[in-house]
Structure formats: C-alpha cells, structure tokens
N, C-alpha and C positions, 0 to 999 in steps of 0.2 A: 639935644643930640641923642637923647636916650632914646626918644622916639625912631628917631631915623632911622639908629638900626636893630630896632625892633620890626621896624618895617622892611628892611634889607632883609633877618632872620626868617620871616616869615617869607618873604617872596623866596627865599631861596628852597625852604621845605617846600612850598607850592609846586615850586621848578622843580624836587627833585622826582616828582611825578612823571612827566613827561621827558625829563633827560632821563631817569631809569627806564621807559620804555623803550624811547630812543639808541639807550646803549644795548637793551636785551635784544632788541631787533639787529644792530650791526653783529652785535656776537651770533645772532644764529644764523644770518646769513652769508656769514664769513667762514660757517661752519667751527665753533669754537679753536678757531685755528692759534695756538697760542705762541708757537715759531713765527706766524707773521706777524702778533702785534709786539711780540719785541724785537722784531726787524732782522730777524734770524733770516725769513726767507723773503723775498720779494715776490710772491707768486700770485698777488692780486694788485687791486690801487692802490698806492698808497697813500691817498684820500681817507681813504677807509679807515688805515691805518693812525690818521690825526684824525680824526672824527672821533675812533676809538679812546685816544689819551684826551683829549680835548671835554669829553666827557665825563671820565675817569678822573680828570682833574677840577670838573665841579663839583666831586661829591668831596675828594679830599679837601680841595682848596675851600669849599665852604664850609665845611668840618673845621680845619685848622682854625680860620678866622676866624670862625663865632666862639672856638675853645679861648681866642686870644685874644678875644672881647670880654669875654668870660674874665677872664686875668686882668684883665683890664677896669673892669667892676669893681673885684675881689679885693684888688692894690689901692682903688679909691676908695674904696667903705674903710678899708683898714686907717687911713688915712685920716679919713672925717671922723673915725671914730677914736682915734689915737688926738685928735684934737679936743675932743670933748672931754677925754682921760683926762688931759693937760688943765681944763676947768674946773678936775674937779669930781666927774662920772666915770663910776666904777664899777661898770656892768657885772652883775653875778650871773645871770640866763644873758644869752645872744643867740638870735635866731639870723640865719642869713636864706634869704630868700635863693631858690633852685638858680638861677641865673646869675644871682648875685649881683643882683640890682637894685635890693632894697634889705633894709635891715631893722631889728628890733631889741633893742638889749634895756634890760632891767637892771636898774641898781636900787637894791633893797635899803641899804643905809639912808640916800637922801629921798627916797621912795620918788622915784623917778624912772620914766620911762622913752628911751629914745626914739622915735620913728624915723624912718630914712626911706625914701623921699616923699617930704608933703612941699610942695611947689617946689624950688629949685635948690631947698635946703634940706637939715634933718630940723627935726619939731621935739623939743623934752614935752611930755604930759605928766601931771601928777597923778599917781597910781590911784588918788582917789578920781581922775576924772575917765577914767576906765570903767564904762558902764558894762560892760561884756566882750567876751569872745567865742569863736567859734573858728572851727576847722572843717571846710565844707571838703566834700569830694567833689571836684572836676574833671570831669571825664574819667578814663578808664584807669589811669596811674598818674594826676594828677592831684594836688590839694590846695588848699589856699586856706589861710589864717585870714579872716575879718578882725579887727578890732572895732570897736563901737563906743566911742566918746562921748564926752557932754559937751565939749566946745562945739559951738553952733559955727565958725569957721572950718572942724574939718572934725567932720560927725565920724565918718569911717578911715579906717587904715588897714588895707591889705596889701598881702606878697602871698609869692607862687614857693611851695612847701616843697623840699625832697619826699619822698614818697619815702625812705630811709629815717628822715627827721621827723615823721609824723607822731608816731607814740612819744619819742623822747621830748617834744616839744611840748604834745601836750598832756604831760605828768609834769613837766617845769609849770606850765601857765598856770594847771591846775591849785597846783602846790600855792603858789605865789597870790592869786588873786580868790581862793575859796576861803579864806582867811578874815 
C-alpha cells in the first residue's frame, strides 16, 4: 500500500506541472478578475469559473491528502514502535524519516537497533552488525541515511532525511556507533 501512494504522491507533483500552467493561463485570460471567480460578478463563462476552482482544488486537495497520509504514517510508526516498547525496546536516538514512512531508533542498553520497513515489517539488528553509515545529499534539499549491514539478507537500510534533522542526526549516529 505504501507503494501505491507513493505512486499517487508522485503523479500528483508531476500533474502539478501542467494544472499550474493550466490555472496561470485561465487567470490571465480572465484578466486576474478576482470578483468573478468568487462569483461576485457573472461577466464571463462560468465554465471558466469551475475550471478556476476545479484547479485550485488540486493543489489544495492534494496538499491536504498527502499531509493526511503523512499522519497516517506518523500514527503507524508510533504504533509499531509503541509495540516494540512493549517487548522490551527502549529507543535513546529515533530517526523518522521526512514522510514518515520509515523509521530508525537505537537503544543503547540492549544494543539494538530498529529498522522500519525491511519487507513488510520492522527488523531489530545488533549494533554490532552495523557496518557503516552515511548521510548522502540528494538533490538540492534532500538527504538520505544509508545504513550498511552484515546480514547478507538485507545488506542496506535507508530513509529520506529532514533537511532540518540532518546535523542533529548525524552528531546522534556519530556519537553512538564511533565508539
């Protein structure tokens, strides 16, 4: 499911291409008239006029949604993680990925480390089987966390970084695994 609307998320940036061109052209052909599109005046089509909101309502309505996706993540990882508590795991560092779709928390007492998601679970690794990490830049204000394991079933683990979380992230990792 995570995929799908990763795939949704992405076609909807793509579209907002073309519907932002879309709307900047009714707007200037309509002459920035801002009494007709909240229906103040009737002095053109009012085609035009839904065309206008119709628009206007895919930048908001797919804003809203991916924010409520977002929360939707955010309520699940608390969850799975609030479960693990429950076993036993008592993360000291917690990284949650920009989307909040994947997560990473460290607990230092049982020297354990959560990953979220390796297949359609979260995975514990033992801190010694953390052969490295690393904090790439992608693109212009993105970042990503690689981790790089020894288990020969699932060699790497990354997530998509706040651009806000990156220092503090990695002064935690640093700390934790230069040791």
């Amino acid at each position: 499911m995570r995929l799908v609307w990763e795939l949704f998320r992405v076609a909807w940036a793509v579209g907002c291409l073309p519907v932002g061109a879309l709307l900047l052209v009714v707007v200037v052909f309509s002459g920035f008239n801002l009494p007709f599109f909240l229906g103040l005046t009737s002095s053109e089509d009012p085609a035009i006029r839904w065309l206008f909101w119709v628009l206007v309502l895919y930048f908001v309505g797919g804003g809203w949604m991916f924010s409520r996706i977002n929360q939707r993540y955010a309520e699940k990882l608390r969850r799975m993680v609030a479960g693990y508590q429950a076993e036993g795991f008592r993360p000291q560092v917690e990284v949650f990925a920009k989307i909040n779709d994947a997560y990473v928390g460290v607990d230092l007492q049982s020297q354990m480390l959560l990953a979220y998601p390796v297949g359609q679970d979260g995975h514990l690794f033992r801190l010694d089987e953390i052969r490295s990490w690393r904090i790439l830049p992608v693109g212009k204000s993105n970042h990503r966390l690689e981790l790089l394991t020894s288990d020969l079933a699932i060699p790497t683990f990354s997530l998509a970084l706040k651009t806000t979380d990156v220092t503090n992230t990695e002064a935690r990792l640093h700390s934790i695994f230069s040791t």
